[in-house]
N, C-alpha and C positions, 0 to 999 in steps of 0.2 A: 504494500500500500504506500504512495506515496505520499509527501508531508507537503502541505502548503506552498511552502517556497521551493520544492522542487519542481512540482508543476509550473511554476512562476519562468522557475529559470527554465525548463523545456519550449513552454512558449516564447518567451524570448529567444532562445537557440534555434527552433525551430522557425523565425520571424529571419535570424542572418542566414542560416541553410536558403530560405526563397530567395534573400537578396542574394545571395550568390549565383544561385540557379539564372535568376533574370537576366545577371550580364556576363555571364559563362557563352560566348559565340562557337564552344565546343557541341552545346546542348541544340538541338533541333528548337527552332524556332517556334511552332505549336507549346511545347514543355516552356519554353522559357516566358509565351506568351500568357501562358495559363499563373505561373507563379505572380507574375505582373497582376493578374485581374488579382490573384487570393491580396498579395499585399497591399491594393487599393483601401479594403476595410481592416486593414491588421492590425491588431493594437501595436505602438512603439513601446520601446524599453521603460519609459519612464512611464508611459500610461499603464504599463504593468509592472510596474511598481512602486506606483499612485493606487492600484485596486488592491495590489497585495498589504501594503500599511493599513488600508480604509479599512477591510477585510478584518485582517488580525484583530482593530481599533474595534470595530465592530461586535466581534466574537465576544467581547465582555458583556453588549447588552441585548444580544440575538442567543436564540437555542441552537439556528444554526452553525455548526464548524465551518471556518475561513475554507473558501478553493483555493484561493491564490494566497501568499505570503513573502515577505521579506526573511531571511534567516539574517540576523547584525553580523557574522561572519564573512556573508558572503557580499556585502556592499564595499567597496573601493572608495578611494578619494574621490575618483572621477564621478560618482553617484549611480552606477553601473553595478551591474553583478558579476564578480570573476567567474572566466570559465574554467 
């Protein structure tokens, strides 16, 4: 099972994997045009990890358990999460 902010940081990871695919000119043009539509609505890095704080902040006065989360570990200087 995983824990809040790891899904956090998958989505995230999962959001540079498409940037990459998009401007990969190795990738078939279809594939790379497809990941361009998904990251039109994608959340960014800090909008997922603006949900993941609100989330956690949240879980104190909700029944339900955070989806997303920040682990304080895993934030850098830069406001990012290491990979």
């Amino acid at each position: 099972m995983s824990m809040p902010h790891e899904r956090t940081h998958a989505v995230i990871q999962a959001g540079e994997f498409l940037k990459k695919v998009q401007h990969d000119t190795s990738i078939p043009e279809a594939i790379r045009q497809k990941a361009s539509r998904l990251l039109r609505h994608y959340p960014s890095r800090q909008e997922m990890e603006h949900a993941g704080k609100l989330e956690e902040y949240s879980s104190t006065t909700t029944l339900l358990p955070p989806v997303f989360g920040i682990a304080p570990d895993t934030i850098n200087a830069g406001g990012g999460t290491n990979s």
